[in-house]
C-alpha positions in Angstrom: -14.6 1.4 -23.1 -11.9 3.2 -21.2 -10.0 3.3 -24.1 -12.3 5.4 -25.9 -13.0 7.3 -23.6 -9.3 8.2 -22.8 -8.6 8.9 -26.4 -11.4 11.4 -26.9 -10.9 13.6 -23.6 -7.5 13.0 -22.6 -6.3 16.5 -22.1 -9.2 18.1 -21.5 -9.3 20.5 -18.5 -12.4 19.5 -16.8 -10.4 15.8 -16.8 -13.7 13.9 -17.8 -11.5 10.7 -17.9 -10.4 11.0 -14.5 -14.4 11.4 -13.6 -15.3 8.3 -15.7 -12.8 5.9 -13.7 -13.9 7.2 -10.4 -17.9 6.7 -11.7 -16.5 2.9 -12.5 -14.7 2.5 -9.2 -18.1 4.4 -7.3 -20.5 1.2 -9.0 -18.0 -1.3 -8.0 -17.4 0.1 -4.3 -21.6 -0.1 -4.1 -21.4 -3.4 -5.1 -19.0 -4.3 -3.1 -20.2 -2.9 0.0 -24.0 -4.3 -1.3 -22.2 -7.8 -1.1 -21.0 -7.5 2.2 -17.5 -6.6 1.5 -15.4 -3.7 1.7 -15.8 -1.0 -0.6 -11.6 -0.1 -1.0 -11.1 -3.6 -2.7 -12.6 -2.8 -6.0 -9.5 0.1 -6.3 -7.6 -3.1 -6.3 -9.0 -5.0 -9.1 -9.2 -1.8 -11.0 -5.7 -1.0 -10.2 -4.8 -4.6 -11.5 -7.0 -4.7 -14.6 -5.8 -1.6 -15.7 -1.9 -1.1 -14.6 -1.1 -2.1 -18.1 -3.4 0.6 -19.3 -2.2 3.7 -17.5 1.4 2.8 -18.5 0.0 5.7 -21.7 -1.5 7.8 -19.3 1.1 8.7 -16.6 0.1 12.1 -16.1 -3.1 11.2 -15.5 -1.9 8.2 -13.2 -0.2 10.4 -10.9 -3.4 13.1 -11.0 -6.1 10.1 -9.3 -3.0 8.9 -7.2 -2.8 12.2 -5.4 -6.5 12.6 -5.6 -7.2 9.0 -3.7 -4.4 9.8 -1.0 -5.5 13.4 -0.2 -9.4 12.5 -0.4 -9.9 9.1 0.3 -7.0 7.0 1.7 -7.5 9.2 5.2 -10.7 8.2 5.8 -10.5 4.8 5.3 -7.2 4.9 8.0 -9.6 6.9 10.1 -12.1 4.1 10.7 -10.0 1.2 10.4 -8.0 3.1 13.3 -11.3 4.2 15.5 -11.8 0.5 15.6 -8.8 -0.6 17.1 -9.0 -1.2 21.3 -6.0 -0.1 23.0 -6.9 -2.2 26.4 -6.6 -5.0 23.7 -3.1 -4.4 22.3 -1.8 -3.5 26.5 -3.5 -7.3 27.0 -1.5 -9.2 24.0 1.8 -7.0 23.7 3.5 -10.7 23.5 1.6 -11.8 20.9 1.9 -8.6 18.9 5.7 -8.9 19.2 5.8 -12.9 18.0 3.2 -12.5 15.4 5.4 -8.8 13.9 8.6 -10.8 13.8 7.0 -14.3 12.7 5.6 -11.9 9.3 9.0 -10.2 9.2 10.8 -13.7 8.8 8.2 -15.0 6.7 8.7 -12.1 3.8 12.7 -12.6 4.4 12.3 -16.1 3.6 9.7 -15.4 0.5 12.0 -12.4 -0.6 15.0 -12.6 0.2 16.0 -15.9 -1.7 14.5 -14.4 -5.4 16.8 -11.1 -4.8 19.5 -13.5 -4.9 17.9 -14.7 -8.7 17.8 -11.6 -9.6 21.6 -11.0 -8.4 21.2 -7.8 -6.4 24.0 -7.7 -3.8 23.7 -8.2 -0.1 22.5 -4.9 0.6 20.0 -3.9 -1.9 18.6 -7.4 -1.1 17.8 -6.9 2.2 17.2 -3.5 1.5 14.3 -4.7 -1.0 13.1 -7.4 1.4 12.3 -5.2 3.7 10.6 -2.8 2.0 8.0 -5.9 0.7 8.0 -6.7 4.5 4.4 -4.7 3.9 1.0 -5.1 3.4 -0.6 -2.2 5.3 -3.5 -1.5 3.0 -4.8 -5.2 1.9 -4.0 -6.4 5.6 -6.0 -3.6 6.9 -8.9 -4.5 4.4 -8.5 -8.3 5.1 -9.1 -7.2 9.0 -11.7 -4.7 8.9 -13.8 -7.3 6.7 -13.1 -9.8 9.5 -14.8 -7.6 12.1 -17.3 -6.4 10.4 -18.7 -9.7 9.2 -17.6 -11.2 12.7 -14.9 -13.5 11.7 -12.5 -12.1 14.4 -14.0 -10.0 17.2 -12.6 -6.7 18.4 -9.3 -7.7 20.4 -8.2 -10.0 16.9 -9.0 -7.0 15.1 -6.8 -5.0 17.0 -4.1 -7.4 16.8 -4.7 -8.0 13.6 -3.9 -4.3 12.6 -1.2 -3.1 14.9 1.0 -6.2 13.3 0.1 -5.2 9.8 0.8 -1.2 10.7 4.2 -2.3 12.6 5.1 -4.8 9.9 5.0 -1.9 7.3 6.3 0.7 9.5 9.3 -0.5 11.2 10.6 -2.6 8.2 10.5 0.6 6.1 12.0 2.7 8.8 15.4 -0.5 9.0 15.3 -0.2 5.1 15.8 3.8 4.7 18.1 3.8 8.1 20.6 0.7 7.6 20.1 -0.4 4.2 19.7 2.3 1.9 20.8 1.6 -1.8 24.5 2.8 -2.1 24.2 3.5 -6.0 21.2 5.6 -5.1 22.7 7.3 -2.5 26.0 8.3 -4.6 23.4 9.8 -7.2 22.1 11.9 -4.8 25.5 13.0 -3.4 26.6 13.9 -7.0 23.4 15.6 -7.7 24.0 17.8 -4.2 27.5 18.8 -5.8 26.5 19.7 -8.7 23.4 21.8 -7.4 26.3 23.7 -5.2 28.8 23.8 -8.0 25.5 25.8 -10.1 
């Protein structure tokens, strides 16, 4: 159905494709939310189902990317945030520290090993293990689905989500510092050159 869809208003300015996949992600987020889970999880299966899809459609892609991140995305961060108790994460500092690097070494031992397959050199391997060393979004889900069908009370759920926030954060933050991709970083220094030699 998207398929027809896309083909007979791609293009058009009042972007009724982009309207139709929000209208299919609306029913499923009601149906999730009807069910008694979270409503950002269908995004996921849609995102899945139709990743093949959108490969034809980049434009468009990159149109309901920015629209989810400007509209949506901060609201959902907004509540899964409110939720959090800071008394909580003072209480279990400790824990928060052994359970960030225990998910940290878990993702260098899942990760690190395949870039090695793959036969990226030492840096770009760690470089891309650490990037994966994420999981804000799904974690955050996982959480806030715990709390709010009372699988993990408040202080687990703030737990819960300061690891998964500092797990993506300060990962990312090593990556971009320490291990940033030489070749990438050569392109950029020849592409500053040239800009100044223009």
């Amino acid at each position: 159905m998207a398929k027809q869809v896309f083909e007979a208003y791609n293009g058009k300015v009042s972007e009724p494709e982009i309207k139709f996949v929000f209208f299919i992600l609306l029913i499923l987020a009601y149906l999730a939310v009807y069910s008694g889970s979270e409503a950002v999880l269908p995004a996921y299966i849609i995102g899945l189902s139709m990743a093949g899809f959108f490969i034809q459609y980049k434009e468009t892609l990159h149109k309901m990317r920015a629209i989810a991140f400007v509209a949506f995305t901060p609201f959902y961060f907004i509540k899964a945030g409110s939720l959090v108790s800071v008394k909580a994460l003072i209480v279990a500092f400790s824990l928060i520290v052994i359970l960030l690097i225990t998910k940290v070494v878990a993702k260098f031992v899942g990760v690190l090993p395949a870039t090695k397959i793959f036969k990226y050199d030492r840096r770009n391997g760690i470089y891309i293990t650490l990037l994966m060393s994420t999981g804000l979004t799904f974690g955050t889900i996982s959480a806030l689905y715990g709390l709010t069908n009372q699988y993990v009370d408040n202080s687990q759920y703030s737990i819960i989500v300061t690891v998964v926030i500092l797990s993506a954060v300060i990962p990312t933050l090593i990556a971009q510092k320490c291990f940033f991709p030489s070749s990438i970083l050569s392109m950029k220094v020849k592409e500053g050159e040239s800009d100044e030699e223009q």
